[in-house]
Backbone bond lengths (Angstrom), bond angles and torsions (degrees), N, CA, C in turn:
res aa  C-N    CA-C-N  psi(-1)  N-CA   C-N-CA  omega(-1)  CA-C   N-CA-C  phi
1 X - - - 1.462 - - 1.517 109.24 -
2 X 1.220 119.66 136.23 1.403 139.74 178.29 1.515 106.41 -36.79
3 X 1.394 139.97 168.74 1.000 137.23 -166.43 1.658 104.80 -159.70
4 X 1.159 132.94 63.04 1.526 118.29 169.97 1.760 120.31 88.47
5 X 0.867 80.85 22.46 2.234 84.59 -158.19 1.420 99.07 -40.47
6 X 1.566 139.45 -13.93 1.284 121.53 -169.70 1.497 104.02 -79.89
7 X 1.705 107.59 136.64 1.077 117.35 -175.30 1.746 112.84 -78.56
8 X 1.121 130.41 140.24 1.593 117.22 174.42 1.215 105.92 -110.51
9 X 1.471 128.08 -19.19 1.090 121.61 -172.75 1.639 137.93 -43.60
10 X 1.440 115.49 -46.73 1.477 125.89 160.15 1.353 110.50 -57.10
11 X 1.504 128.18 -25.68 1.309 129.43 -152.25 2.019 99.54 -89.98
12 X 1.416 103.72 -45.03 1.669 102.78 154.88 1.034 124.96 -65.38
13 X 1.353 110.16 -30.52 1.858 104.79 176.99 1.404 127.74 -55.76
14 X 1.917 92.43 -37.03 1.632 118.04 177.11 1.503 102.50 -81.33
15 X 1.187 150.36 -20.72 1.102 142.62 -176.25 1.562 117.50 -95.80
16 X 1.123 105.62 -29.95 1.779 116.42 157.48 1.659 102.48 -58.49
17 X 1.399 104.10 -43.76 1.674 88.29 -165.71 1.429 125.58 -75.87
18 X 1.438 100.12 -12.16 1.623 135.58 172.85 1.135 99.96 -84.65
19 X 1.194 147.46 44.12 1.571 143.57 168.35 2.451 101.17 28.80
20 X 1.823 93.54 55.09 1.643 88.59 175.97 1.009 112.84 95.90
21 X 1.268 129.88 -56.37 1.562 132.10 -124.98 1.446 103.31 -112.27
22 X 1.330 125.90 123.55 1.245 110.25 157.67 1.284 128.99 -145.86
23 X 1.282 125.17 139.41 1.563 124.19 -123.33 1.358 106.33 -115.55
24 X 1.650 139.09 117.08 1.564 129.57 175.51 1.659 97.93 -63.75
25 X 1.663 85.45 158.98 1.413 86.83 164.01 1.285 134.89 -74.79
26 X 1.484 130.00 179.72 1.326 134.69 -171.43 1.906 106.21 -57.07
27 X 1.162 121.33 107.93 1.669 105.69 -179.69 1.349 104.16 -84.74
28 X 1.308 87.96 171.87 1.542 106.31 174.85 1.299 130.50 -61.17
29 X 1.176 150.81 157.41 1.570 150.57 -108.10 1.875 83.27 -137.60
30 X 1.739 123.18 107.23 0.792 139.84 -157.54 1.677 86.76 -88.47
31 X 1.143 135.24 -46.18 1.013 126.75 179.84 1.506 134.53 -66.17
32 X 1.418 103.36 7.97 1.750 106.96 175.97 1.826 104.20 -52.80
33 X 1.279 108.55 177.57 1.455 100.67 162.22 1.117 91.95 -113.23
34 X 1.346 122.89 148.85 1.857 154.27 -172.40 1.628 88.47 -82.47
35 X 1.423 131.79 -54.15 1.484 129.74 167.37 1.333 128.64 -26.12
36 X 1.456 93.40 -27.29 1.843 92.20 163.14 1.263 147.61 -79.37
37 X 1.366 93.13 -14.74 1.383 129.21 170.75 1.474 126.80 108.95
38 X 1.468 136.72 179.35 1.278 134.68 -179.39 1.588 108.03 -55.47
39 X 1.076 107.94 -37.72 1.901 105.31 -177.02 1.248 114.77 -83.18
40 X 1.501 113.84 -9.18 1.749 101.06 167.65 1.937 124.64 -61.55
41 X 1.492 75.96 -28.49 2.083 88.85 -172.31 1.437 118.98 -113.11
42 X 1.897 103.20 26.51 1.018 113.81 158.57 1.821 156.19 -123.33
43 X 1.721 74.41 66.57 1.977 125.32 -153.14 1.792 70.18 -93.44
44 X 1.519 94.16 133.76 1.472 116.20 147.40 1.646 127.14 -72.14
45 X 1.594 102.58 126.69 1.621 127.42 -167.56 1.877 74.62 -41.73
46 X 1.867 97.59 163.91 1.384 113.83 158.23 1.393 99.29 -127.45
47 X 1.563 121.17 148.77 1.563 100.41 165.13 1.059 129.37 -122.30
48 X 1.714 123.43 136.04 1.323 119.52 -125.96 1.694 100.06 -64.49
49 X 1.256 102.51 -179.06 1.494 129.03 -156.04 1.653 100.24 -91.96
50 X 1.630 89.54 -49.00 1.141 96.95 166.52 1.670 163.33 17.85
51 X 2.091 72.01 -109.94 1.459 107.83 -177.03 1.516 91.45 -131.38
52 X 1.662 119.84 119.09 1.223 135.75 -174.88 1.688 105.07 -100.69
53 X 1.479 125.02 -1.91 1.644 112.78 169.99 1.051 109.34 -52.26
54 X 1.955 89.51 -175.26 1.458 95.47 -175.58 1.299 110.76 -103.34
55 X 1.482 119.74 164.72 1.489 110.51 -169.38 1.573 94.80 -105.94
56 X 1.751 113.58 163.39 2.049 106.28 -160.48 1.384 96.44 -82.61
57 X 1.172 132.71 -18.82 1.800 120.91 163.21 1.549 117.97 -49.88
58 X 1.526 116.81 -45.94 1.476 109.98 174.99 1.532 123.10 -75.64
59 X 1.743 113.62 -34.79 1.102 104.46 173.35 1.976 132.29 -89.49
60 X 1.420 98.71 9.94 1.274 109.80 -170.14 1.492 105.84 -77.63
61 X 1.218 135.43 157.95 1.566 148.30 148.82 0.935 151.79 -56.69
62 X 1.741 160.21 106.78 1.175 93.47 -148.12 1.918 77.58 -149.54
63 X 1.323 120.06 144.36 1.482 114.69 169.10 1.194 114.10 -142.83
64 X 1.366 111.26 152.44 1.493 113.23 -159.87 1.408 99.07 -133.04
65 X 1.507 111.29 156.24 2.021 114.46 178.99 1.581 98.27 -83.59
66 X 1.334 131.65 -33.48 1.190 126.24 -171.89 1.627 110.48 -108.44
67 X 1.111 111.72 145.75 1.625 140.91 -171.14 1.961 92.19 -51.83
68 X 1.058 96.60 72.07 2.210 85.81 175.01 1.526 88.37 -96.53
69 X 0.861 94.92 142.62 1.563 122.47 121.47 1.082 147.32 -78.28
70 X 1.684 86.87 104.60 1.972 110.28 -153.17 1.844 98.66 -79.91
71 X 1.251 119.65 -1.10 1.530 112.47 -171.08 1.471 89.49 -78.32
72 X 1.023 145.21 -48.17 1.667 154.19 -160.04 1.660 90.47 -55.66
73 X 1.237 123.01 -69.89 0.998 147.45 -173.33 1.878 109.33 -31.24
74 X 1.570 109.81 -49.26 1.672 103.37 -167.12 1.577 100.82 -106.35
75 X 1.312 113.24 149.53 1.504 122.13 -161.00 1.917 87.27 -104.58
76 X 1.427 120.23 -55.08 1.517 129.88 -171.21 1.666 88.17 100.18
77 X 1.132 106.48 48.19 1.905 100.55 -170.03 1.319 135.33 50.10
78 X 1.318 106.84 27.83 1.581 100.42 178.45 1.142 123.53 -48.24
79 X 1.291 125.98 133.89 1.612 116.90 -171.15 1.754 95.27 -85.50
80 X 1.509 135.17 16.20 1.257 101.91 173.16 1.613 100.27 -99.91
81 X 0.953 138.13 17.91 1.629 144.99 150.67 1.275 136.12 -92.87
82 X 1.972 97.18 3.21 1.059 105.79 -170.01 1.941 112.53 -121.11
83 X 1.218 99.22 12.51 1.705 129.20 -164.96 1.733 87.24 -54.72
84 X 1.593 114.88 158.82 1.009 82.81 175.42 1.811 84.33 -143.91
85 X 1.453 109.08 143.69 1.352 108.10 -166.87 1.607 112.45 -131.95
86 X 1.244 109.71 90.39 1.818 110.63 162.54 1.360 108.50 -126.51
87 X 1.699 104.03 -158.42 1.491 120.45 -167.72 1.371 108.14 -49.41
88 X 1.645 129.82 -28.08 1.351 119.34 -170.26 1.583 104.00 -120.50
89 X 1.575 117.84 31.40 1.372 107.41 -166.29 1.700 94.34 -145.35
90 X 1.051 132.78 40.10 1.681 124.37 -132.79 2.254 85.98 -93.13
91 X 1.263 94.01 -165.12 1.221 117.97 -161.66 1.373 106.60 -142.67
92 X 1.231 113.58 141.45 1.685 128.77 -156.15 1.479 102.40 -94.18
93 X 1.456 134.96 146.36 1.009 136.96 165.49 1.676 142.31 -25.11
94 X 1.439 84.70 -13.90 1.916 104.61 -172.95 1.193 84.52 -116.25
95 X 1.529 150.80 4.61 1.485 102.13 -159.86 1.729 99.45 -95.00
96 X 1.282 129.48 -172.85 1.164 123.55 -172.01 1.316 106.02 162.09
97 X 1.442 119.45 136.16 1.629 128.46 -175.64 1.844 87.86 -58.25
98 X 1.871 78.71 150.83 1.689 92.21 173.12 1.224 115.16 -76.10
99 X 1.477 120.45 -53.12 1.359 120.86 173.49 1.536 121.84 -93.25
100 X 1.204 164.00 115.24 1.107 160.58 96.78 1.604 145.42 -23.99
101 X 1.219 114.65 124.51 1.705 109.44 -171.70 1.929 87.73 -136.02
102 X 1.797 77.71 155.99 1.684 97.01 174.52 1.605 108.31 -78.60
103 X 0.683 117.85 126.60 1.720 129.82 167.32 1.699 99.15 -38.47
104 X 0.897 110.52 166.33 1.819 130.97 -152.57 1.732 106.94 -149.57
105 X 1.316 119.12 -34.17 1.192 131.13 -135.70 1.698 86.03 -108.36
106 X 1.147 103.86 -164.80 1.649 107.35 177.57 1.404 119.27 -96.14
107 X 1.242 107.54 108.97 1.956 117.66 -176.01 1.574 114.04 -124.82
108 X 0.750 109.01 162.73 1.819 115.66 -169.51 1.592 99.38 -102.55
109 X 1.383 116.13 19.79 1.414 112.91 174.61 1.759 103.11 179.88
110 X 0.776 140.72 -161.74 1.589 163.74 -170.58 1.660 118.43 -111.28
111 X 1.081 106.66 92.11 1.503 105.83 -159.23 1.640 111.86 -142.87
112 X 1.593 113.31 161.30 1.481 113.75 -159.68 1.630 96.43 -113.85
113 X 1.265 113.64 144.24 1.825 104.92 148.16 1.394 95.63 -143.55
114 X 1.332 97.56 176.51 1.640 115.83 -158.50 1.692 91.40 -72.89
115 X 1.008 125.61 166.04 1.684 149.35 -164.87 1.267 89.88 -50.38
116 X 1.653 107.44 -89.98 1.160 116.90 -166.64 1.875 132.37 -47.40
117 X 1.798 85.87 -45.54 1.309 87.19 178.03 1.565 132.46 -61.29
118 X 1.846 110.94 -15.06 0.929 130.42 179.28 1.446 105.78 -72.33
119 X 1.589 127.25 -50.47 1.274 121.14 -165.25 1.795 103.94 -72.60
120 X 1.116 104.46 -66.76 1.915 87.04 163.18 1.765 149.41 -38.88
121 X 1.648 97.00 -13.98 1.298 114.51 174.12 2.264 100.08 -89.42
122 X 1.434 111.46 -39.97 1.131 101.13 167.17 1.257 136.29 -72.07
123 X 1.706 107.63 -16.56 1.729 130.31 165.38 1.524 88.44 -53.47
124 X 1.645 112.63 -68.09 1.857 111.37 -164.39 1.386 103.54 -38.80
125 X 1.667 106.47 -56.32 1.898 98.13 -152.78 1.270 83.38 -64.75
126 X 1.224 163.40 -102.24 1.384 166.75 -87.94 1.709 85.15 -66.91
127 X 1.078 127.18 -67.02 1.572 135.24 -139.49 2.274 85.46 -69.90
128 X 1.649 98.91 -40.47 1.296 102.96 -177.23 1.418 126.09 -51.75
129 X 1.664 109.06 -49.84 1.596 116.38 149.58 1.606 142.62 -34.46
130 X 1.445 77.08 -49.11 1.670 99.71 171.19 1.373 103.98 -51.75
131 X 1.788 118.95 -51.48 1.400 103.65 -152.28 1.498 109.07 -101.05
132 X 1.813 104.81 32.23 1.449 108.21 -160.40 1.665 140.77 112.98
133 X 1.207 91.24 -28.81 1.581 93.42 -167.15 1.391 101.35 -85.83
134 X 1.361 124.66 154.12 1.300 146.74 175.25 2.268 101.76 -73.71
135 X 1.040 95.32 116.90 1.772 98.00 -173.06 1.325 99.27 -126.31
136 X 1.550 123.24 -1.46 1.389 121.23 175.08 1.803 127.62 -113.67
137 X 1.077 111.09 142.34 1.411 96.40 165.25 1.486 118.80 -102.34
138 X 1.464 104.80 114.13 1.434 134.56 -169.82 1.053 124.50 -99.63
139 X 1.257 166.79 90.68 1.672 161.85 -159.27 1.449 85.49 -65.95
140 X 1.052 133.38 -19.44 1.760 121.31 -165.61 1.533 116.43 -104.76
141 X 1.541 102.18 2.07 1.569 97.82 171.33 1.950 107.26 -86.17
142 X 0.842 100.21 -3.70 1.677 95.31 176.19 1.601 105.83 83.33
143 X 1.567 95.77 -140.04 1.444 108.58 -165.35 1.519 107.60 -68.57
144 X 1.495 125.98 -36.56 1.395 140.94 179.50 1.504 122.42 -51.82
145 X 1.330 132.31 2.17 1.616 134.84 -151.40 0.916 114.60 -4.98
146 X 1.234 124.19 -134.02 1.439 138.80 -159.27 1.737 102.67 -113.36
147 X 1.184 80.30 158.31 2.294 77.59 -168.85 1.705 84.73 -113.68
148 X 1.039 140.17 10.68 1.745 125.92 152.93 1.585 99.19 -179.50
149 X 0.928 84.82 161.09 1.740 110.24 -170.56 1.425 94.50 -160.25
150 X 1.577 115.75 149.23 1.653 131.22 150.08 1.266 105.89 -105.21
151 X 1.967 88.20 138.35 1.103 121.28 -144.05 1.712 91.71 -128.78
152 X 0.966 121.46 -17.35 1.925 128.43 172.89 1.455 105.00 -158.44
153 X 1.425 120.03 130.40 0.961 126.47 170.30 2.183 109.87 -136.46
154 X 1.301 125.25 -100.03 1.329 101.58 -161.72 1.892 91.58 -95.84
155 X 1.390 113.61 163.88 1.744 127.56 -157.28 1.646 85.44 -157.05
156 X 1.381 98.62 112.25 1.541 102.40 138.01 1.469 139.36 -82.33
157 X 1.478 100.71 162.80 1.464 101.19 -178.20 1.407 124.46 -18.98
158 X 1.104 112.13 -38.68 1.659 128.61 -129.22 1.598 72.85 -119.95
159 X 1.009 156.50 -80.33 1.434 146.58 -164.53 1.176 98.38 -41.03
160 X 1.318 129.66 -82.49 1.444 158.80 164.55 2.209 85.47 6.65
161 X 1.225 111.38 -78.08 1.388 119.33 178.92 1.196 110.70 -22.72
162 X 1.690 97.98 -71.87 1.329 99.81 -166.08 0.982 116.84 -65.13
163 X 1.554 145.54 -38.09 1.729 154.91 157.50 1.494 101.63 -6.74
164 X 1.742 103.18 -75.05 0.868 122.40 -176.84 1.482 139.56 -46.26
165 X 1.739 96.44 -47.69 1.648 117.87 155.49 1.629 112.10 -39.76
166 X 1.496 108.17 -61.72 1.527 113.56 174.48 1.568 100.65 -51.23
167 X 1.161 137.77 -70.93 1.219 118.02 -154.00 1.391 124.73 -55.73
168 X 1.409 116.26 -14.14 1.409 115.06 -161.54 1.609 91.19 -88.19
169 X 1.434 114.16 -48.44 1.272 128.40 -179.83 1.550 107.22 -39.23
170 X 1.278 125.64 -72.30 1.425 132.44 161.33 1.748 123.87 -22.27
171 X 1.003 94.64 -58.90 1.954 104.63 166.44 1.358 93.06 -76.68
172 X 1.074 169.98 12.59 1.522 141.99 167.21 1.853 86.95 -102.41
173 X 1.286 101.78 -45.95 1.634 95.24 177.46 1.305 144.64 -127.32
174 X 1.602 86.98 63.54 1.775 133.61 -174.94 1.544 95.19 -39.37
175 X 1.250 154.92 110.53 1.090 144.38 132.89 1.904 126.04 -6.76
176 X 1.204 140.86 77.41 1.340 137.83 -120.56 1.034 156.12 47.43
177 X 1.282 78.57 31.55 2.084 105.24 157.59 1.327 105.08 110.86
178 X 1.446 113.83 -60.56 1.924 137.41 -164.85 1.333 119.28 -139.84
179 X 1.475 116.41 139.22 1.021 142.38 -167.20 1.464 111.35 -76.07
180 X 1.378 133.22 132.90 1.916 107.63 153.58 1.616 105.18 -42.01
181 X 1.173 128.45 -50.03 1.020 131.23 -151.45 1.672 112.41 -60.70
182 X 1.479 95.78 -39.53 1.801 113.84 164.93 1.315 102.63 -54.14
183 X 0.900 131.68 -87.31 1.710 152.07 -170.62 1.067 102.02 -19.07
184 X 1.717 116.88 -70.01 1.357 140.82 168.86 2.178 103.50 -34.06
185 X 0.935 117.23 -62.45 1.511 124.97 -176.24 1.406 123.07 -74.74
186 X 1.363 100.51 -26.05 1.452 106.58 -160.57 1.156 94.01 -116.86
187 X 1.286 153.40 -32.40 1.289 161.92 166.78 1.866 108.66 109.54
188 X 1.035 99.37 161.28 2.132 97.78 -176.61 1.821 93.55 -71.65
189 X 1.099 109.37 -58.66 1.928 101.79 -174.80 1.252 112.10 -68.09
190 X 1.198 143.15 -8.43 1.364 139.15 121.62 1.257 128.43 -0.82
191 X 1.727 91.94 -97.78 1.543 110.60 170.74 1.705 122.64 -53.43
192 X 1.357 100.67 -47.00 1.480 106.19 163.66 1.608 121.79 -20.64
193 X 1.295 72.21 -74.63 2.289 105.44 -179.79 1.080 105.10 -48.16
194 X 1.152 128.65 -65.04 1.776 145.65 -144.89 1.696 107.69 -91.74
195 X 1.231 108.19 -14.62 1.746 103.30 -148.98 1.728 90.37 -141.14
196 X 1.797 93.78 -84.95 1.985 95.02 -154.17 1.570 109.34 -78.24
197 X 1.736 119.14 14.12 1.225 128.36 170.93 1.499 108.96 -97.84
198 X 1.218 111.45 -26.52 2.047 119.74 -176.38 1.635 93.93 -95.01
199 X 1.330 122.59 -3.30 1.698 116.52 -168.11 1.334 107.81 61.26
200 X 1.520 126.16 25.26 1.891 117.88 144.83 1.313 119.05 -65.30
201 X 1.211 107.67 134.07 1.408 117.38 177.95 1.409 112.79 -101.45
202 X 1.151 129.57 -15.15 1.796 143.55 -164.43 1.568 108.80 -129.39
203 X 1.712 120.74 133.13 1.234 97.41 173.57 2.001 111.21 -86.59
204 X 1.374 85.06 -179.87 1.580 90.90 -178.43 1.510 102.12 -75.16
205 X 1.303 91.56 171.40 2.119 102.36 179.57 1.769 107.61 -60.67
206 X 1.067 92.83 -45.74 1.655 91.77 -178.58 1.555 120.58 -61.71
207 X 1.680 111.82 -47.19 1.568 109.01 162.26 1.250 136.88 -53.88
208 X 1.724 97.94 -25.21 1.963 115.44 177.03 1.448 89.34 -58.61
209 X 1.825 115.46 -57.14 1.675 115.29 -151.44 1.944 86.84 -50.52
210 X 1.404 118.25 -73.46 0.892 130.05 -161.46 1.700 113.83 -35.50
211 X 1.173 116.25 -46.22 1.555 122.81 164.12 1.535 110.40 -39.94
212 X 1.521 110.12 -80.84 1.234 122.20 177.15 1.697 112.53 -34.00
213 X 1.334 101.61 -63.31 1.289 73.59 -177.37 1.370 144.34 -71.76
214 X 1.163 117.50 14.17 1.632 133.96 -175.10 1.745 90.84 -80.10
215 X 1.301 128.22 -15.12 1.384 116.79 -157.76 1.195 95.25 -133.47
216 X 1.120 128.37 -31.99 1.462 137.23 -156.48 1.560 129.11 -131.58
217 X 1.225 142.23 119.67 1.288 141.68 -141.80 1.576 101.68 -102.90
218 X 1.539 126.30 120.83 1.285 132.13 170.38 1.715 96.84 -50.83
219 X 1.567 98.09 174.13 1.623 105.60 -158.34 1.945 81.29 -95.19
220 X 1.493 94.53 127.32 1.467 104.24 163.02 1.207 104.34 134.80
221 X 1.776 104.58 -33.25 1.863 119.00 -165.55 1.810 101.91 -113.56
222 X 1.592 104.32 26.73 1.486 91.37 177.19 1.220 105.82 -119.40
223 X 1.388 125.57 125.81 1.691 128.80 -173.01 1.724 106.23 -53.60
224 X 1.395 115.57 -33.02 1.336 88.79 -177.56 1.537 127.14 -66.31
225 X 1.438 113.18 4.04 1.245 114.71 -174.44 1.942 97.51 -79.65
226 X 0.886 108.85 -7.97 1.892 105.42 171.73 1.617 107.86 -81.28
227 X 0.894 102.87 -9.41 1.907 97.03 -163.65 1.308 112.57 81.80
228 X 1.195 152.41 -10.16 1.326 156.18 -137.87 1.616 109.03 -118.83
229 X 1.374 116.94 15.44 1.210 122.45 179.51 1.337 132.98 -135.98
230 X 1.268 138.74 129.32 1.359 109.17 175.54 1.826 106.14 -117.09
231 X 1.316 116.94 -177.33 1.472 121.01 -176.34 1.771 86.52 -126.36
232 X 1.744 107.29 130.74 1.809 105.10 176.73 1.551 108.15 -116.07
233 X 1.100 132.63 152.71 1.179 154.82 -156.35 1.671 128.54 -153.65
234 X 1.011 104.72 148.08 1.843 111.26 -174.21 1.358 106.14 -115.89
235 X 1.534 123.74 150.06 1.144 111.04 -174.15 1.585 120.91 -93.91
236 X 1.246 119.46 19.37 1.192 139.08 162.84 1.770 102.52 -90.46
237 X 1.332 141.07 -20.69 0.992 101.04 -168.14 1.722 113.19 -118.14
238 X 1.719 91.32 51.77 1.383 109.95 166.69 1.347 109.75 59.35
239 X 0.864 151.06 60.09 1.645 144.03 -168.72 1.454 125.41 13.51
240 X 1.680 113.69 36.03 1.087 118.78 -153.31 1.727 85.40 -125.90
241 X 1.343 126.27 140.12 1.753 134.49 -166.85 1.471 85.26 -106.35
242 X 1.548 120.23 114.67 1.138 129.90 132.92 1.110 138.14 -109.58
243 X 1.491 111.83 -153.24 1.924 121.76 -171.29 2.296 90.16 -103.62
244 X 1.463 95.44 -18.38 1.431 84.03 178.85 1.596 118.56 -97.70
245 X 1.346 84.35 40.33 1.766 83.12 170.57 1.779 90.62 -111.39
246 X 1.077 124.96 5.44 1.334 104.88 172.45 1.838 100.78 -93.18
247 X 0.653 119.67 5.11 1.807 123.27 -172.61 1.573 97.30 -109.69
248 X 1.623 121.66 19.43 1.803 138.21 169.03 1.386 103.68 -86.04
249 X 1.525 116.90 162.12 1.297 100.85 174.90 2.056 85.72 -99.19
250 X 0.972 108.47 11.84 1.688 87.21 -179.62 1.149 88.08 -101.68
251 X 1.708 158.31 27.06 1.588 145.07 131.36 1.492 109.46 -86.74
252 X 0.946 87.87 -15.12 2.092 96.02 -178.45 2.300 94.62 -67.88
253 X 1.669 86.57 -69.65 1.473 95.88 168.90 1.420 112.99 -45.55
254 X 0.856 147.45 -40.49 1.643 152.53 176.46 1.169 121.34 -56.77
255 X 1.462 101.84 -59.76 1.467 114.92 178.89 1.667 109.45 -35.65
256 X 1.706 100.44 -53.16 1.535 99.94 -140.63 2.171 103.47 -109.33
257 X 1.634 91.28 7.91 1.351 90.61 -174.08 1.878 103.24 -137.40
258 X 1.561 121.43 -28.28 1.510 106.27 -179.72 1.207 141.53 -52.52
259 X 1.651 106.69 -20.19 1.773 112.08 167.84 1.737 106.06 -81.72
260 X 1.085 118.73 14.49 1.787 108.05 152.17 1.696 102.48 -95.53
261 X 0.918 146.42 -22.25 1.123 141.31 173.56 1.631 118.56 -83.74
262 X 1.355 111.68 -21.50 1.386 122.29 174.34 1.050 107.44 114.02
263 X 1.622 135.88 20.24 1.463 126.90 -172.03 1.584 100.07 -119.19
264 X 1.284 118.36 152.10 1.592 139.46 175.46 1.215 116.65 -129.37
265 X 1.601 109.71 139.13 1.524 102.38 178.90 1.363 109.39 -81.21
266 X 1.460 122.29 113.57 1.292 127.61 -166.00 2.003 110.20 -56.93
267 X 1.305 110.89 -36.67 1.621 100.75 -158.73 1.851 95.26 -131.68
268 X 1.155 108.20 47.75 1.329 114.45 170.33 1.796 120.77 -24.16
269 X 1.209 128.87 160.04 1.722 158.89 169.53 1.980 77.79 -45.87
270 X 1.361 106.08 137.73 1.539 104.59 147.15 1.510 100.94 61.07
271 X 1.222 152.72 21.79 1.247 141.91 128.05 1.418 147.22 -126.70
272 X 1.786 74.44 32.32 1.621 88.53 163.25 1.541 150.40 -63.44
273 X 0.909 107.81 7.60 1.750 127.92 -168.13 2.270 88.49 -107.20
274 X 1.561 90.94 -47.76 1.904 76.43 178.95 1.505 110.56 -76.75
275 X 1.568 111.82 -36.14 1.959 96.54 -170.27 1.285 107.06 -76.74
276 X 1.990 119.07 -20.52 1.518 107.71 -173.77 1.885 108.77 74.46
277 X 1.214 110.92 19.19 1.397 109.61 153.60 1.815 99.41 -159.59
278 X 1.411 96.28 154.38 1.566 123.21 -179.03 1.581 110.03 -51.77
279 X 1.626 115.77 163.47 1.519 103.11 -160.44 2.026 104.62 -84.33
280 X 1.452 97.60 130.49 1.665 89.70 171.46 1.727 107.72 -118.84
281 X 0.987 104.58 124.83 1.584 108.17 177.99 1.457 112.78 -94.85
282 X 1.284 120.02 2.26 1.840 129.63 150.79 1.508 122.67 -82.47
283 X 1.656 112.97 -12.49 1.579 108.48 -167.68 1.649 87.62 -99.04
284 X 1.919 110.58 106.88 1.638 96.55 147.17 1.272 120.78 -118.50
285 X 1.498 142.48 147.61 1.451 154.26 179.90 1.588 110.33 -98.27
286 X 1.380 106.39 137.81 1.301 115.04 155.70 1.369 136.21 -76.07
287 X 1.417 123.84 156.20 1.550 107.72 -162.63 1.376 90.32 -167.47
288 X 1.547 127.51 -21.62 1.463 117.66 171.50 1.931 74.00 118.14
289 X 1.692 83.64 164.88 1.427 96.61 -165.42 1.666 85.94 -93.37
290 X 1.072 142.65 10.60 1.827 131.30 -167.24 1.427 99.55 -110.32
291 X 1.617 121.00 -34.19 1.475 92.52 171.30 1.445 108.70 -117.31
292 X 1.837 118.14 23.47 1.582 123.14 163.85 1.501 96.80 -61.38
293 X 1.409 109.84 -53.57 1.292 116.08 -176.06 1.582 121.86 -47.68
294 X 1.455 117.51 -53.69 1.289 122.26 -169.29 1.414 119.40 -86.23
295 X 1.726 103.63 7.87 1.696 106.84 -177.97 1.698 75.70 -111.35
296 X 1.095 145.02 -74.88 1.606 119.27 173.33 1.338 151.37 -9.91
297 X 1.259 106.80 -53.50 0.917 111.51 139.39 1.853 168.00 -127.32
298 X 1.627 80.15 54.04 1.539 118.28 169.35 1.295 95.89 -126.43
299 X 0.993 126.15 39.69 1.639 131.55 171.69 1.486 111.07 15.98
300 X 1.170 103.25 46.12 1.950 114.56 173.88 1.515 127.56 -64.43
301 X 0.906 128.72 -172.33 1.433 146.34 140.03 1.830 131.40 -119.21
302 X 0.599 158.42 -143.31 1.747 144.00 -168.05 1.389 96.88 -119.28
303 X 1.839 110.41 -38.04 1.234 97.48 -169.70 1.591 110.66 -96.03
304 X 1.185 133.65 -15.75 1.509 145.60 147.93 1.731 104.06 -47.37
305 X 1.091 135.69 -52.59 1.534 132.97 139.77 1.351 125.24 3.69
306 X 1.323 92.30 -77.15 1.429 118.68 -165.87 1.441 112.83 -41.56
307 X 1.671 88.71 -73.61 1.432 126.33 -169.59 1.509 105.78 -50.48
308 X 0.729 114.46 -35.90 1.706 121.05 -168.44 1.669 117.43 -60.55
């Protein structure tokens, strides 16, 4: 399995010569409203006037075992890859990638992502093969399946609802009363207090919403509604999204190689209080390989990104 291929070496050389420092460019203006739609926040980066370094997407390295095509890969910062969509940033009922294509690659269903993001996600699997991993579903690999497949990629509004509808539904009628997932949100003296002390066995509609949303994004505030995301999966782990897909060797591979391809793990271990959802080590986003790179390694998040 692949090991790190981005080179840093020029990137200290350039930062020594910069007295250290080296500076991303000016991002995009976190405060647009997303209500305006995908073409409001898709104004070309400027770079500041400023500070003329280099930013670690341009000076980084990058080599691959398989034949990619690294042009797919760099956006030059387009801010329409760089939109940024959660609980306080949501997206209006119309909005929707301009272009869309059906996935090609191996998915557990029939599914769209935006143009671009698609051709860089097939750059990844290619490079993933290369370094070993199983990216196909084969009747001829035997007992071993496939070591990743996407399993969610672009969701409209209107899906997004219904997802969501299900989830609340599901927590109101948890098979023994409560969910980890309750427990986890709602706290044990919570439920205690509120519920297995009055003899409720079910939570109310409002505690379901409240569950759900610790995991799950109301329709408007879920990135996959951009196209720009996919959800990855093993075929061992039943079509079911857990925390043990990071214990795969295709999150191992992820971890340490998807921001050369342009992908980020959107809702990382430990920054849940900034993305406003729980950690998923299957959700990664595209963003272009120049600031995959520079949220990697500035150990960021999209919206720590942003802000900066």
């Amino acid at each position: 399995m692949r090991r790190n291929k981005t080179s840093l070496l020029l990137l200290l050389a350039l930062s020594l010569l910069f007295g250290g420092c080296v500076t991303p460019l000016e991002k995009t203006d976190t405060e647009t409203s997303n209500s305006q739609g995908f073409e409001s926040v898709a104004q070309s980066k400027e770079e500041s006037s400023s500070d003329t370094s280099p930013v670690f997407g341009e000076v980084a390295e990058y080599t691959y075992d398989a034949d990619v095509n690294e042009a797919v890969l760099t956006t030059g910062y387009d801010a329409r890859y760089l939109i940024l969509v959660n609980k306080e940033k949501p997206l209006s009922r119309d909005d929707e990638p301009a272009e869309r294509v059906l996935l090609s690659c191996n998915t557990t269903y029939d599914m769209e992502l935006e143009s671009r993001a698609a051709a860089a996600l097939y750059e990844m699997l290619r490079e993933m093969a290369a370094d070993g991993l199983d990216v196909d579903n084969d009747a001829d690999d035997g007992a071993r399946g496939y070591d990743v497949a996407v399993t969610s990629a672009y969701r409209s509004y209107t899906l997004q609802e219904e997802l969501f509808a299900e989830y609340i539904e599901t927590e109101m009628n948890y098979p023994g009363g409560f969910s980890p997932d309750a427990y986890r949100a709602l706290g044990y003296y919570y439920i205690q207090k509120e519920y297995k002390d009055k003899g409720i066995t079910r939570l109310t509609a409002a505690d379901a919403r409240r569950v759900a949303k610790s995991y799950s994004a109301e329709a408007g505030k879920s990135e996959h509604q951009t196209g720009l995301c996919v959800d990855f999966i093993t075929e061992d782990m039943n079509n079911s999204l857990t925390t043990v897909f990071e214990e795969k060797p295709a999150f191992a591979w992820l971890s340490e190689n998807a921001h050369a391809f342009g992908f980020i793990l959107r809702y990382p271990k430990g920054k849940e209080e900034i993305t406003g959802y729980t950690y998923e080590p299957w959700h990664y986003r595209f963003v272009g390989r120049e600031v995959a790179t520079e949220i990697y390694l500035e150990g960021l998040t999209l919206e720590e990104y942003l802000q900066k």
